[in-house]
C-alpha positions as CSV (number, residue, x, y, z in Angstrom):
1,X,16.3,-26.1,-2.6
2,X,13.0,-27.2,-2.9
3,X,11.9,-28.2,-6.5
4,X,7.8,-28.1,-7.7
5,X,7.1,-29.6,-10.8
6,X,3.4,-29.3,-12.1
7,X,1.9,-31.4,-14.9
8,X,-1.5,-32.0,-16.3
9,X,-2.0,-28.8,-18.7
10,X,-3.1,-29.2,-21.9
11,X,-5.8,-28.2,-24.4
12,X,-9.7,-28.9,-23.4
13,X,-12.9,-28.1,-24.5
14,X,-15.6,-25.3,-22.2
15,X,-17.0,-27.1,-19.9
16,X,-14.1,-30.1,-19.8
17,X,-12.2,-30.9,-16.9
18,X,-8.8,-31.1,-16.2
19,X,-6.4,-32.1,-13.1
20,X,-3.5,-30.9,-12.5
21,X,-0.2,-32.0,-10.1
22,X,2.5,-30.5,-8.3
23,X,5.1,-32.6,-6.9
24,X,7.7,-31.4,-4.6
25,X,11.7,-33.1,-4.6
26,X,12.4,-34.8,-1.6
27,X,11.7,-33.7,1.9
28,X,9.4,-32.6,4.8
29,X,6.8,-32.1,2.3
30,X,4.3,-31.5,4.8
31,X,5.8,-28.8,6.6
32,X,4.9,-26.4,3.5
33,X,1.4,-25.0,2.4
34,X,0.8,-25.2,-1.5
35,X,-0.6,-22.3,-3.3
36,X,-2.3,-22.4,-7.0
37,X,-1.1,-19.3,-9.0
38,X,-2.4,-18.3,-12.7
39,X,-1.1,-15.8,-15.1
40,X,-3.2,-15.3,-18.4
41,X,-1.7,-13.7,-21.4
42,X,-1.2,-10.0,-20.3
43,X,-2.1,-10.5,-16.5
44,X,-1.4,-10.3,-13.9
45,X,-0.6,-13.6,-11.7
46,X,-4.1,-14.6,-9.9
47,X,-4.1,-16.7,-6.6
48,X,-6.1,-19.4,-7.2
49,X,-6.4,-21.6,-3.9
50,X,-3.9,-22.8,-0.6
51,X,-3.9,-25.6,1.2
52,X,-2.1,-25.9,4.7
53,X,0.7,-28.6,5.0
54,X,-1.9,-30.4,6.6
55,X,-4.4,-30.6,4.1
56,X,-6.8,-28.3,5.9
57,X,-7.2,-25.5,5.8
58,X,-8.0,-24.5,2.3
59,X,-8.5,-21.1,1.5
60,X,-9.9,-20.5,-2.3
61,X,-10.4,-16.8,-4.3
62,X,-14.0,-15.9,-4.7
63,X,-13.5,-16.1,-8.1
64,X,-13.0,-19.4,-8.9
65,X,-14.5,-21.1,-5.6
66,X,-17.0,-23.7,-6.7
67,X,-15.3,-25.0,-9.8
68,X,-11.8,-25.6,-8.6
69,X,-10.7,-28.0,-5.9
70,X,-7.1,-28.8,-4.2
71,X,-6.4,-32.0,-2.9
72,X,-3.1,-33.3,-1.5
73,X,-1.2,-36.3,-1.2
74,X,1.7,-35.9,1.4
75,X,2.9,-39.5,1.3
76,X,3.6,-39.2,-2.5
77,X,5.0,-34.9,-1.8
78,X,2.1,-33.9,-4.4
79,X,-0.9,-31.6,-4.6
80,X,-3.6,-31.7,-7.4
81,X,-5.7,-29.5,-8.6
82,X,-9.0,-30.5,-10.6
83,X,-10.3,-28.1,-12.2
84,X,-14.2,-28.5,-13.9
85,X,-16.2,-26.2,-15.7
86,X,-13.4,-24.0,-17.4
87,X,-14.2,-21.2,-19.5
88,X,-11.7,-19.5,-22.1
89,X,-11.0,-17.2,-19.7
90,X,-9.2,-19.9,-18.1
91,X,-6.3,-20.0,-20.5
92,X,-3.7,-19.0,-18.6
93,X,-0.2,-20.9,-17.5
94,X,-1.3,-22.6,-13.9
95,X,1.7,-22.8,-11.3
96,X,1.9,-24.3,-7.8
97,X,4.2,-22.2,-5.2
98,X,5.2,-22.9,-2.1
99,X,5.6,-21.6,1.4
100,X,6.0,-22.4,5.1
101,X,4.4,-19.9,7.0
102,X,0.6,-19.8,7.1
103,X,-1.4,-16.6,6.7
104,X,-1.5,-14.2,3.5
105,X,-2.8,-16.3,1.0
106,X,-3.1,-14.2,-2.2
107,X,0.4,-12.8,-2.5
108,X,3.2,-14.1,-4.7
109,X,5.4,-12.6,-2.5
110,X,5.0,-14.6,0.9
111,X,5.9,-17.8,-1.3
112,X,9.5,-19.5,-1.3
113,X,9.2,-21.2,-4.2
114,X,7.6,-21.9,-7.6
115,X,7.0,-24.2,-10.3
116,X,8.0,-23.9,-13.7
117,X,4.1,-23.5,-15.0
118,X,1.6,-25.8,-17.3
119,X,-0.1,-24.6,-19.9
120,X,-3.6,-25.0,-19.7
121,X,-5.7,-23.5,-23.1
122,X,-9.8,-23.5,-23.1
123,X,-10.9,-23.4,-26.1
124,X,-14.7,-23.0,-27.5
């Protein structure tokens, strides 16, 4: 029922920045915490970052702590995620996911529902 649409993706340089959005169809958008999800060519999907419903808690994976940062805007139902100092190894298709219970953060499997992806490519 609920609908997550990210935008933002796109081709950028090492080093660049980029920021991308997930915005949620009409509803209690803050009863849900977002999750950040990646999937690189041949991968397997990598949890990113979640942010509670609230907009705090945030919980981030050890790998990419530092140089990505979620951010979320309940009164327009979207969540952003800028993104700075990307690598190659970045290139990967980002998606935003969605769930209402709090707690296990790094499994696509606790979350109701997903976004269709944006590509994001890092190139040298």
């Amino acid at each position: 029922q609920t609908q997550l649409v990210e935008a933002g993706g796109g081709l950028v340089q090492a080093g660049g920045s980029l920021r991308l959005s997930c915005v949620a169809s009409e509803g209690t958008f803050s009863t849900y915490n977002i999750g950040w999800f990646r999937q690189a060519p041949g991968k397997e999907r990598e949890f990113l970052v979640l942010v509670h419903g609230s907009g705090a808690p945030t919980i981030y994976s050890d790998h990419v702590k530092g140089r990505l940062a979620i951010s979320r805007d309940n009164a327009r139902r979207t969540v952003y995620l800028q993104m700075s100092s990307l690598k190659p190894e970045d290139t990967a298709i980002y998606s935003c996911a969605a769930k209402r219970l709090w707690g296990a953060s790094d499994s696509p499997a606790t979350y109701e529902y997903w976004g269709q992806g944006t590509q994001v490519t890092v190139s040298l």
